[in-house]
N, C-alpha and C positions, 0 to 999 in steps of 0.2 A: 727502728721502732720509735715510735712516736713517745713523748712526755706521758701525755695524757694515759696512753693503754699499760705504761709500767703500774699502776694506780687502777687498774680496774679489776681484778679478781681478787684482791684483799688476801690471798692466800699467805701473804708477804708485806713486812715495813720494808719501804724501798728505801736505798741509801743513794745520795750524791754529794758528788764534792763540787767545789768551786776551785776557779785557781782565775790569776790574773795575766794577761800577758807582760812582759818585762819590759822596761824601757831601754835599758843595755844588752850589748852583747854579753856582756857576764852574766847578769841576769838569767841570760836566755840559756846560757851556757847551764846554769847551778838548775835553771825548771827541767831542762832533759834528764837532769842526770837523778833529777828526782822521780820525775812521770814514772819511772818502771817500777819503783815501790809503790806510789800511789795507784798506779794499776792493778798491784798485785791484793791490797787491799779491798779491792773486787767489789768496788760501788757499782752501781747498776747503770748510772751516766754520769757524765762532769758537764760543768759547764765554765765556760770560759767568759772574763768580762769584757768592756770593750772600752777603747781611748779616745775621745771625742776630738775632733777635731784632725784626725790624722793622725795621731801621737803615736796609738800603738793597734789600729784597726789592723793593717794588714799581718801585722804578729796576731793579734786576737783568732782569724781563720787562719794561718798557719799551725796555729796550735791546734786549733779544735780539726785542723784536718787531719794531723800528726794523730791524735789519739782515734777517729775514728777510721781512719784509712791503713795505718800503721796496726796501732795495736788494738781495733776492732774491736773496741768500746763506744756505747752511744755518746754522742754531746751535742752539748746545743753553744749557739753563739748569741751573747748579748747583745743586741741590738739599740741604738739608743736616736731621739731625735736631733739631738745636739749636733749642730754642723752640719747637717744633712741636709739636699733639697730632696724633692720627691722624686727627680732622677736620679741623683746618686743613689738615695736609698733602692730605687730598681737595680741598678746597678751592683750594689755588695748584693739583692738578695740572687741574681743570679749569679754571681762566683759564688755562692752558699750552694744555691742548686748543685752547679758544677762543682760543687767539691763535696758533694754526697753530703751535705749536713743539710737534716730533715727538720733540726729542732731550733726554736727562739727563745728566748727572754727579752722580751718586750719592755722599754723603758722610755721612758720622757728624759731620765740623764739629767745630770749634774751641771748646774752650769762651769763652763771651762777655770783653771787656776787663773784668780786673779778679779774672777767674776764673782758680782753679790748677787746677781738675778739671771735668773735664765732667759735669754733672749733667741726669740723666735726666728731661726733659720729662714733666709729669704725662698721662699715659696717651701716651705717647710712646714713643720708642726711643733705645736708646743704643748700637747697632751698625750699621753701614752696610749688612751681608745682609738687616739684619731691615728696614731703609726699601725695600731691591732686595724683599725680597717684598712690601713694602706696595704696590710699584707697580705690578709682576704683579698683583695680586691686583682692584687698582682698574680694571686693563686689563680683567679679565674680568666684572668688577661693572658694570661700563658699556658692555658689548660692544664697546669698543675696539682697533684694529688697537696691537700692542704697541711702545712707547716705541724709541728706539735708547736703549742703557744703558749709561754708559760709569762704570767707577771707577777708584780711587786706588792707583797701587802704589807700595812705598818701595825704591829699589834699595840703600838705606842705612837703612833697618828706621824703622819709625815709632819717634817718641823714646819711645811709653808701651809699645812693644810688647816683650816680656822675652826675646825670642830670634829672629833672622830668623827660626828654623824656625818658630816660632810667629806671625810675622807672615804667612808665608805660607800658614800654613793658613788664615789668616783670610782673606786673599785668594781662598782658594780656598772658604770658605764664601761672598764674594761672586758668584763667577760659579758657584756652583750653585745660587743663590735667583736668577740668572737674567739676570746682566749679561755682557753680550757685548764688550764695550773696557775695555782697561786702557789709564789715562794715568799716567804716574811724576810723582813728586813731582822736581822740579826736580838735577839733580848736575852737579858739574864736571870730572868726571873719569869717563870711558865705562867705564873698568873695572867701575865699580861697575854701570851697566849691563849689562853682559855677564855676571858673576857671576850678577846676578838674572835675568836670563833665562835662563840654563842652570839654575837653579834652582826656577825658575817652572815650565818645562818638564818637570823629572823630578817635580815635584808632580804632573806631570799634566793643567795649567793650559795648552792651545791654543788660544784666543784672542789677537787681534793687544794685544801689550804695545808700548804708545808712548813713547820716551821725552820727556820735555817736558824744554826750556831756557829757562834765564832767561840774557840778555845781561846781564852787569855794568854797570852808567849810575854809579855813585859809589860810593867806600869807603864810605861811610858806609848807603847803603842796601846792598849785598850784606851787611854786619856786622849789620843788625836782621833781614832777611829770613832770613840761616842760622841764628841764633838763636834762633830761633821752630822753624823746620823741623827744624834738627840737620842741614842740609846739611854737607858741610866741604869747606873750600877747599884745593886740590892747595899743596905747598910752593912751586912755582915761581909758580903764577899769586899767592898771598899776597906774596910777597918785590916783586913786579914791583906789585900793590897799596899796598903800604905806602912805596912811593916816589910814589906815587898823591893819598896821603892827602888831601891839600889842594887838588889839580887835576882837577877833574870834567871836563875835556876828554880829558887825560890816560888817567884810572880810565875813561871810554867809549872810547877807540880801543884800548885793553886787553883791555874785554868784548865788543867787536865783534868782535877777533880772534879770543880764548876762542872767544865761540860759534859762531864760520865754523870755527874746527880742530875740535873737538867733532861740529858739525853733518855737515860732508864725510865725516869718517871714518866717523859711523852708516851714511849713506846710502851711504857704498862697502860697508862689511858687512850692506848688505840691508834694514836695518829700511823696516817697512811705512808708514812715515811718522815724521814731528817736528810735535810741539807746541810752538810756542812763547809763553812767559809772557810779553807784551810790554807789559803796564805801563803801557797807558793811550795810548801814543807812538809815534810811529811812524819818523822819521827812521832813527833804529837799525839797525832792524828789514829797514830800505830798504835799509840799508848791507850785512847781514848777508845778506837773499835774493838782490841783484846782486851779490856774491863767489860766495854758493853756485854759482849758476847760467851764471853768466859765461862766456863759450866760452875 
């Protein structure tokens, strides 16, 4: 099933999770052993990120084929332009074909560890429209039934982007090279959501915009994970953190809360679903969808 048609008969908020693929074999070892809780939690798809440059692409499709081949759950594979040429990118999307995965996430990616700017792969791309046409484009070079295609929106403007207005024209140069789902980059405070969607909307932009959440699990990681992103954290939930600092039990039954009041509230004003970032774990996650749903 494609991204796009889970989001068309509204009968239902769709859920999905995220997971990353591991850099170790322990890693990879502790995501097995977790995937069958997190499937049994019965999101409608996952999706899986990806490691630029080699690092951890061919675990990225081992996993997302694990879950759809194995335990016969949809997922889609992150896709990114980083390190790519325009044949390699042919290249992973036909082991995607061959490995039964119908669904994308569309990214321009991060420039690699070590890097301040992102530099344009040699006969590559350096905008996420211009990878959304390469995929189109490959659909019909191979007479292919078309991808589901889902990308990135910021409801608190990408950190390189020089003006929301202008991040979201960008956004909106992605869904007219041909991508049908928006997932947001992770916020802790809905406003920033609802801002961006009334603003997404007089763009022009009606396709289902999702927002995605991350549960706080320790000060110490929500502090490198907004740092990177340019998330920022509300005064109230910082102050109730910083009493946190040093009790990772504590800083979890904090972001469990966060993201059960975040989450309830979307799904009372309608959104067509939640993505959520869940970090490899799953206990959390367990905590957060029996609050949601709880009679």
């Amino acid at each position: 099933m494609l991204m796009q048609d889970f989001y068309k008969d509204g009968r239902k908020q769709i859920i999905s999770f995220e997971i990353f693929p591991p850099k170790t074999n322990k890693g990879m070892e502790n995501l097995q052993s977790v995937l069958p809780d997190l499937i049994s939690l019965k999101p409608d798809f996952m999706t899986v990120t990806y490691g630029a440059l080699g690092s951890t692409r061919d675990t990225t499709l081992e996993i997302a084929s694990l879950i759809k081949n194995k335990y016969k759950m949809e997922t889609a594979c992150h896709l990114t332009c980083v390190g790519s040429s325009r044949k390699e990118l042919d290249d992973i999307l036909k082991r995607l074909v061959d490995s039964n995965i119908r669904n994308i996430v569309a990214l321009r990616g991060d420039p690699p560890k070590g890097e301040t700017k992102f530099l344009t792969p040699q006969d590559g791309y350096s905008h996420a429209h211009q990878l959304v046409e390469h995929i189109r484009e490959f659909e019909k070079k191979q007479g292919l039934e078309p991808f589901g295609l889902a990308v990135a929106g910021y409801p608190e403007k990408h950190l390189e982007a020089k003006s929301m207005e202008n991040d979201i024209s960008n956004l909106k140069n992605k869904i007219e090279a041909g991508a049908e789902v928006i997932i947001t980059q992770l916020f802790f405070d809905n406003a920033f959501y609802f801002k961006f969607l009334d603003k997404v909307r007089q763009a022009g932009i009606n396709v289902p915009i999702i927002p995605g959440l991350m549960p706080v699990l320790s000060v110490t990681q929500i502090q490198r994970i907004t740092s990177m992103c340019g998330s920022s954290i509300p005064r109230k939930l910082q102050a109730e953190l910083d009493l946190a600092i040093d009790d990772d039990d504590k800083a979890h039954q904090i972001g469990v809360e966060q993201c059960v009041n975040q989450a309830k509230e979307l799904l009372k004003h309608g959104v067509e679903g939640i993505h959520f970032y869940v970090l490899n774990k799953s206990t959390h996650i367990r905590q957060i969808m029996e609050s949601i749903y709880k009679e």
